[in-house]
N, C-alpha and C positions, 0 to 999 in steps of 0.2 A: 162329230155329227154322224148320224145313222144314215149309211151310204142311199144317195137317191134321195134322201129328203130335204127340204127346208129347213135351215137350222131354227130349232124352239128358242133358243135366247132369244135371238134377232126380233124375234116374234114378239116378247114378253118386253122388247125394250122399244119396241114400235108402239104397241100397246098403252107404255107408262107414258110416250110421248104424248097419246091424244088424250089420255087423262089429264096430265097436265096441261093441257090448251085447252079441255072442258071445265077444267076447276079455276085455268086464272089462277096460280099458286101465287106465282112470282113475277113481280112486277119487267117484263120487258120477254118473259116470256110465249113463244108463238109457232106454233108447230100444226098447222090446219091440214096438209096432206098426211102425217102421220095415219089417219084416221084411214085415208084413203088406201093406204097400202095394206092395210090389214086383209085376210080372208072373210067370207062372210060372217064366221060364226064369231070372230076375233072385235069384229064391228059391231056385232049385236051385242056384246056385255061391254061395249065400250060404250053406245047408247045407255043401254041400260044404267052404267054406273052415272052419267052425264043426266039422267031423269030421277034419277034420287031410287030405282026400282030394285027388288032383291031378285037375284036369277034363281026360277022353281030348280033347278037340278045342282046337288053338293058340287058334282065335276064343276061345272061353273063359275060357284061359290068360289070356292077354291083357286081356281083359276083368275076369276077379278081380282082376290085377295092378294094375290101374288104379284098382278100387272098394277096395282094401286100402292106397293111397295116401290116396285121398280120405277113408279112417278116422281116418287120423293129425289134420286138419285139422278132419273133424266132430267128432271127441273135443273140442278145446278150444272152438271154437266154439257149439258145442249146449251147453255148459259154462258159458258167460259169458254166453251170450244167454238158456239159462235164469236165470241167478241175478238177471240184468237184470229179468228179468219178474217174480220174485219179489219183487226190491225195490222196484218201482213203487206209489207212494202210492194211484195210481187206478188198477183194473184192471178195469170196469166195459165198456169193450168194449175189446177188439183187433184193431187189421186187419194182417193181414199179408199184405205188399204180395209177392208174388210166391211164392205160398205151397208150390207146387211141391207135393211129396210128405211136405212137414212134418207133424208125426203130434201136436205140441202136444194141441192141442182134444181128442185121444182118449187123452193119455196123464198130461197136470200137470192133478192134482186142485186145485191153484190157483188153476185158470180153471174151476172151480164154479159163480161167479156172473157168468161173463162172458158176452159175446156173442161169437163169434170171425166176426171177415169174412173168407173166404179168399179173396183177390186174385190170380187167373193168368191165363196165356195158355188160351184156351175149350180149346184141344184136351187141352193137361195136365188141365185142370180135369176134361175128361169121365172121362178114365181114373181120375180118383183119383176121384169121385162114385159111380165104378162099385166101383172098390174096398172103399169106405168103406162102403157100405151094409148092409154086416151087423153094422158095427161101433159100440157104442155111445159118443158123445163125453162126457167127465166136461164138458167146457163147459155152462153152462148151453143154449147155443144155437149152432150152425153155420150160416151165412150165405155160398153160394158166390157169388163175384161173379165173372164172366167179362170180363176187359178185357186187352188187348193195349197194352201200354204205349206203344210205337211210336206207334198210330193213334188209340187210344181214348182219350174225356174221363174220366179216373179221378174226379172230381170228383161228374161226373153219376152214374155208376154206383156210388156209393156215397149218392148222396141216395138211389137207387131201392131202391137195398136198405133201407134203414133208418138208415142209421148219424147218431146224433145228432152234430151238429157244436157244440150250445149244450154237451155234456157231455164232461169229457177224456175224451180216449182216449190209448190207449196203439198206436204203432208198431212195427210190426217191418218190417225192411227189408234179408233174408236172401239173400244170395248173387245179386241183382239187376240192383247199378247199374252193375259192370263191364263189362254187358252192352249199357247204355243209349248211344244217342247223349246228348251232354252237353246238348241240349236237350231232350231226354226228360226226363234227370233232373231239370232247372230246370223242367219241365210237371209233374215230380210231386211236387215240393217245394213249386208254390203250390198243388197238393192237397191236402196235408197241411196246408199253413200254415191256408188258408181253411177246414177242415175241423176245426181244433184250439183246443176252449176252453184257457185257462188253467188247465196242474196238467195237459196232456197230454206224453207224454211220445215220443221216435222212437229205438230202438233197432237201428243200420245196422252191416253189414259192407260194407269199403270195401278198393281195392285201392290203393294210392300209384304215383305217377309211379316212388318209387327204386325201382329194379332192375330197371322194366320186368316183363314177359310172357316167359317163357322162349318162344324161337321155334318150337318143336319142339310146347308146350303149343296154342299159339296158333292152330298147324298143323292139331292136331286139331281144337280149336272149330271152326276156320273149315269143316272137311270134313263136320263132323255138321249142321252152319249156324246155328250158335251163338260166332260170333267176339266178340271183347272189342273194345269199342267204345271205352269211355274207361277213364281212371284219374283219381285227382283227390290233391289234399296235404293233409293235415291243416288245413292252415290255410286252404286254399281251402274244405275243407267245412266249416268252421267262418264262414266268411266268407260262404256260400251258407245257412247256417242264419240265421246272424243278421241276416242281412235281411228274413227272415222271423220273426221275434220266439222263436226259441228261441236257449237259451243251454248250448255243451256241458259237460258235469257229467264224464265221464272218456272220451278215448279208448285206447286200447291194441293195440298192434301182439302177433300171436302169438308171436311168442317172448317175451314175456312173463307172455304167457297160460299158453307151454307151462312156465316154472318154477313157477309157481302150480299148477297142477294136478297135481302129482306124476309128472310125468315120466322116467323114469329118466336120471341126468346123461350117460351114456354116449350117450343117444340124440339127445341135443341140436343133436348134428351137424346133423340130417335138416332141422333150419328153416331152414337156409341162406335159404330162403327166405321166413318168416315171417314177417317185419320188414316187407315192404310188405303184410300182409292186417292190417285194423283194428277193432276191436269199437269201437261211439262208442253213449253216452249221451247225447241231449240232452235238454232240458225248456222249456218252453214258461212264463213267468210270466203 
């Protein structure tokens, strides 16, 4: 992230969220704050795409183009990762580790009686604090924690918040680690471990070593200053978990995701690439 701003994914993945809730992709999908956490100009080509209208400026163009891609992707993943949460035995608190411009806490009446800890970089964090403020959360309670994955003890700033570690908790761990050096990620995995009774649960999207980063994709991270750091194998995060006393319960690569969820078969082409993004369940005995 380019120090002092907002991070641009977050942005782009807020974006595909309310396209996907203006198009009605997929059947059970529903994401009506997405829209609201956007900045103004981020909202107007989200109207725009939502009225059928072409935006006068390329920057733009360009820009829907790009957040109408990321729809395809939030469709199934906001899809698996809610049903995740839904199925979870304990949902008593949630932290979600990189919370971005996630709309959860103000939109699944599910997390009722939970606690939500929203986990990000201070400066995303400011803007969506600033957003969310007129906004009522169905969560029983929102908890913003400000930490920088790179630098900060996640650890610590989760004691300061509150979050009980004698009590499971449930993870989420959305669109993050690709981002991480691989010793970030092993720093945040003995946070959670040390941090997680027995009966908690961590629910990650993960990128796989096959097929690589398309270079062109990569290109752009790096220019926003958001490059992809690592990738990791199923089995390797499987073997990074259970070192740490959780055991995984199902992973799933997105094209699988995308037959499940009603996809039209004609479209199916378009995951060419989806086979290396992953939904993983684990659980803690």
């Amino acid at each position: 992230m380019r120090e002092g701003r907002p991070s641009t994914t977050a942005l782009y993945v807020a974006m595909g969220r309310a396209i996907a809730h203006a198009d009605a992709r997929a059947s059970g999908f529903s994401d009506p704050i997405a829209r609201e956490l956007l900045p103004d100009d981020a909202r107007r080509l989200v109207d725009l795409h939502a009225s059928g209208q072409r935006p006068p400026r390329l920057r733009d163009r360009w820009t829907l183009r790009i957040a109408r891609r990321v729809s395809r992707m939030m469709t199934l993943r906001t899809l698996a990762i809610d049903d995740a949460i839904r199925s979870a035995p304990e949902r008593g608190q949630l932290v979600i580790l990189g919370a971005g411009l996630d709309a959860r806490a103000w939109r699944m009446d599910e997390l009722r009686e939970t606690v939500v800890f929203e986990v990000d970089h201070p400066a995303t964090q400011a803007a969506k604090r600033e957003r969310t403020a007129a906004l009522r959360p169905l969560a029983r309670e929102v908890r913003f924690v400000p930490v920088d994955f790179q630098r900060d003890s996640l650890e610590a700033a989760l004691e300061r918040a509150g979050q009980d570690a004698t009590r499971p908790t449930l993870w989420l761990w959305e669109g993050v680690i690709r981002y991480l050096s691989p010793e970030a990620i092993e720093a945040t995995l003995d946070a959670i471990a040390s941090r997680s009774a027995p009966g908690s649960r961590l629910v990650a999207n993960y990128t796989t070593r096959a097929g690589g980063a398309r270079w062109l994709s990569n290109l752009v991270l790096r220019a926003i200053g958001e490059p992809i750091r690592s990738s990791i194998s199923p089995e390797g995060f499987a073997a990074l978990l259970a070192t740490r006393g959780f055991a995984v319960i199902s992973d799933t690569d997105a094209t699988t995701l995308a037959a499940r969820a009603s996809v039209p078969s004609g479209g199916l082409d378009r995951w060419r690439w989806a086979g290396i993004r992953h939904i993983l369940v684990a659980a803690r005995s």
